[in-house]
N, C-alpha and C positions, 0 to 999 in steps of 0.2 A: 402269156395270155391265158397259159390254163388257172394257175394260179387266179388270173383275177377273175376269169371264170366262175372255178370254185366257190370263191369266198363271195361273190355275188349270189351263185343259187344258193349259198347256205344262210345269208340271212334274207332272200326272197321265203327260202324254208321256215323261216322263223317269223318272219310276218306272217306269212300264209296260218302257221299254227296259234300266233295270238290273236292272228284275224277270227280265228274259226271260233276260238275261245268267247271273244268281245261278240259276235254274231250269236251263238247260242245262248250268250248270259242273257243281251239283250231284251230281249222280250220277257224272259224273266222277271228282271227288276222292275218293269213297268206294274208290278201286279200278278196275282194270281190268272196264270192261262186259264184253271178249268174254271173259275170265275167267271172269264169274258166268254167264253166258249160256249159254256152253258147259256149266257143271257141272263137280265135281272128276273127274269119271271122262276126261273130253276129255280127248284126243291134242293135242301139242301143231300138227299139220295143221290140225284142227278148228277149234281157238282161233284159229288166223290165216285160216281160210278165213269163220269169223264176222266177225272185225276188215275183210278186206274188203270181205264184202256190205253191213256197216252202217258202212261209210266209215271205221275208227276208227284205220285208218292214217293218216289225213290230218292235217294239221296243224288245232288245234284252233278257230281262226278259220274255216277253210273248213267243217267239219263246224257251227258255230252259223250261219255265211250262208246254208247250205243251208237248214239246218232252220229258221233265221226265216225265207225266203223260201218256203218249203213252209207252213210254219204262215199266213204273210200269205195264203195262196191258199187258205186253207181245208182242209190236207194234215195232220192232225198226225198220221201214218204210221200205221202196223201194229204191231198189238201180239203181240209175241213168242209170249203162252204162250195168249192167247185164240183167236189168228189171224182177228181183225175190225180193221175199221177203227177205229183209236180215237174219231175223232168220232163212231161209234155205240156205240161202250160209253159213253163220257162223256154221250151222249143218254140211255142207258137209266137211270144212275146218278145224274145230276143233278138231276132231278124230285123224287124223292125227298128229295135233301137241301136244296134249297131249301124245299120243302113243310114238312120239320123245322124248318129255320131261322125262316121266317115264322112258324107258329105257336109256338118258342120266344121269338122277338122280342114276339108279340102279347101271351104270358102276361107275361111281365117287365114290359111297361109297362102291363098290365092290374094286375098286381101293386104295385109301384114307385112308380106317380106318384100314385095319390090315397093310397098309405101318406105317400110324400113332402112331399104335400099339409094331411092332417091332421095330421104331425109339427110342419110348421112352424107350422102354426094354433095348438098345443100344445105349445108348448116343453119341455120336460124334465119334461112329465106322464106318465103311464101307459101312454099309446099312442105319444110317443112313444121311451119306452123299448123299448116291444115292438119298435118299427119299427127301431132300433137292433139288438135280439137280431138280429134277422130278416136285417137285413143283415150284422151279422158272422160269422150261421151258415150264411148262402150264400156267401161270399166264403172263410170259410174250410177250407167242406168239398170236397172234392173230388169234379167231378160225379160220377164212376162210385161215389163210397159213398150219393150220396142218388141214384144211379140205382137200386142195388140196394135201399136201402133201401123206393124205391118200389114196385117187385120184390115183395119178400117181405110189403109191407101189402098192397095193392092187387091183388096179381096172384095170390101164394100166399095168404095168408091170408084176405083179403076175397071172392076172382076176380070183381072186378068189370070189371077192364081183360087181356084178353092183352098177353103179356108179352116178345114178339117177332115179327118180320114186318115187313109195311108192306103188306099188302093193304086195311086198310079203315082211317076212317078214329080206328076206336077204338086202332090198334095205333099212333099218332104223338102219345096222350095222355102217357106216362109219357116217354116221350124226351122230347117238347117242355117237358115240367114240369122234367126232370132238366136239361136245357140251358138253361131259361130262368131258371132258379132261379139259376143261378149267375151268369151276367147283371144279375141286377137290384139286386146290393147297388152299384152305381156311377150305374144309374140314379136309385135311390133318394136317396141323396144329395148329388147333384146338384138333384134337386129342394129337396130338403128346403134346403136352401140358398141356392140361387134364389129360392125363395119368400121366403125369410125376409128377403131384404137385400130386396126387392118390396115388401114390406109394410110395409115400415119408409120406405122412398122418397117425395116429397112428392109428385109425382103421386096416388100411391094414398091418402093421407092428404088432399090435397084434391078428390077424388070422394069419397071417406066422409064432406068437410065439406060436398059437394052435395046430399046426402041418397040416393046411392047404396046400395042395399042390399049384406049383408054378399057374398050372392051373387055378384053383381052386381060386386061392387070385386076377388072374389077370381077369377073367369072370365077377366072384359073386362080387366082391368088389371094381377091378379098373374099366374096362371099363362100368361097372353100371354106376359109378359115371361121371364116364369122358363122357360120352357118349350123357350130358343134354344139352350141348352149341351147340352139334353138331345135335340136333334135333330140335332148332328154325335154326341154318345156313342152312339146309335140304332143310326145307321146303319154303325158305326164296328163295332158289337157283333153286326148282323146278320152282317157278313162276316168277326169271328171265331168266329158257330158256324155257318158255313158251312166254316173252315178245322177249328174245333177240335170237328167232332160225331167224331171216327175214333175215340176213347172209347163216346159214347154209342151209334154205330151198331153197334159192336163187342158193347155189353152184350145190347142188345137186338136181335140178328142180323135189323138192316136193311139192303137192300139198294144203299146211297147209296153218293155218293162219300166218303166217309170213311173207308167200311169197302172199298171199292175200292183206294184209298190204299194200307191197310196188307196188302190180301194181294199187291196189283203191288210192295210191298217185300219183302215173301219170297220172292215170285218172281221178283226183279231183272226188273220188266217196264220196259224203261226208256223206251220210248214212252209208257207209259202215266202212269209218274212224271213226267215233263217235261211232260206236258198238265196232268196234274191242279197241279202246281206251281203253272205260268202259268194255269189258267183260274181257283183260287183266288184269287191273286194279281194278279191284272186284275180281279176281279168285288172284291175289298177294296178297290183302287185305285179303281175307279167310282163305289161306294157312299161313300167318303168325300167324292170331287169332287161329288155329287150332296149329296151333306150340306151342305157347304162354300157351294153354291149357295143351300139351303132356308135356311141364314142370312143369306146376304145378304140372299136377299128377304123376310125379315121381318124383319133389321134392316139398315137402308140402312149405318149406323156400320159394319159389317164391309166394306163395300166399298174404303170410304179405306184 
């Protein structure tokens, strides 16, 4: 177990550093920064007296040494158009969208695994065709039309839920529905899969020959087992709607980083973009080593 420990944080280590790489080019090759910074009206003075307060004369190696050695130190600069520190916008913003993400992750496998569950118990019967529809109609719809469409049930025509903000904890029902909806057709299937090769397996067929109930064979023995694919997809899914909420924060004018994201791209905030990049990007990275981990120790066979 150490061993696969190891060899897991070392190339978590090694994403982490061509994350950090691919995050600092980026905004680069879009373009000259002190360009966008300055505005089309800037003098060309301006433009180079920007270039060298934010170093962008330098050769481009020394400007990413800085900046990872300032970010190692807890520095991830100044943001242009806010004039705060970026660790504390990224503090204000982040709560929020972790908050979305957990309770979008919570509804998906609240949703997903006992459909998964009773599909596989029921093969190509009535429930599990519904569970079929269900997962081709989240996978194929795109969240912001079943955001809206939650919108106009729910919020205009029902007004059971408000329909934007993030002050309480009713206004992170339809987001987290609209994000989790979209999530759960890979969970689902997964399951529904796992289960089935489980059920089929002579373990589980000889505890139904000990007189184990049906309960009892389908708890302790199937979804035990079926349940290990769908705990690296999990966590794998939390930290794509921690990346991919900048849609649904967007619908529902929440205050998270997603919707942070897209207005520091209109406003070429590019401290701001370089943080939010890498702090995505490290927090997906994490969540899968920690996934990676949750299987090993509940199946020793991934270790080898």
């Amino acid at each position: 177990m150490v061993m696969f420990i190891a060899k897991r944080l070392g190339v978590t280590a090694l994403v982490l550093l061509v994350t950090s790489i691919l995050s600092f080019s980026l905004v680069h090759l879009s373009g000259d920064p002190a360009v966008a910074m300055a505005g089309e009206r800037a003098t060309p003075e301006q433009i180079e007296s920007i270039r060298r307060i934010y170093g962008f004369d330098r050769p481009f190696y020394e400007q990413y040494l800085q900046w990872m050695g300032d970010v190692l130190k807890g520095d991830l600069g100044r943001s242009n158009y806010l004039k705060e520190d970026v660790a504390q916008v990224l503090a204000k913003h982040l709560p929020v969208t972790a908050k979305l993400g957990f309770l979008a992750l919570i509804f998906a496998l609240v949703l997903s695994v006992p459909l998964g569950v009773v599909a596989a118990l029921r093969p190509n019967s009535l429930i599990d065709r519904a569970a079929l529809i269900i997962s081709v109609t989240g996978q194929s719809m795109p969240s912001f039309l079943s955001a809206i469409a939650l919108i106009f049930v729910f919020g205009v025509m029902l007004r059971w839920l408000p329909i934007s903000g993030n002050a309480t904890f009713a206004h992170y029902v339809l987001p987290a529905v609209a994000l989790g909806y979209y999530a759960s057709p890979a969970i689902m299937r997964l399951t529904r899969s796992g289960m089935i090769d489980v059920l089929q397996s002579d373990h589980v067929k000889t505890a139904r020959a000990y007189g184990l109930s049906a309960w009892q064979t389908i708890v302790r023995h199937g979804l035990r087992h079926a349940i290990i694919p769908v705990v690296a997809v999990a966590t794998v899914q939390f930290g794509y709607m921690l990346g991919g909420s900048v849609v649904i924060e967007a619908v529902f004018s929440m205050d998270g980083i997603g919707n942070l994201a897209w207005l520091s791209i209109r406003r070429y905030d590019v401290e701001v973009i370089q943080a939010i990049l890498l702090a995505v990007a490290t927090t997906y990275a994490v969540l899968a080593l920690l996934g990676d981990l949750l299987n090993a120790a509940l199946d020793p066979r991934i270790r080898v």
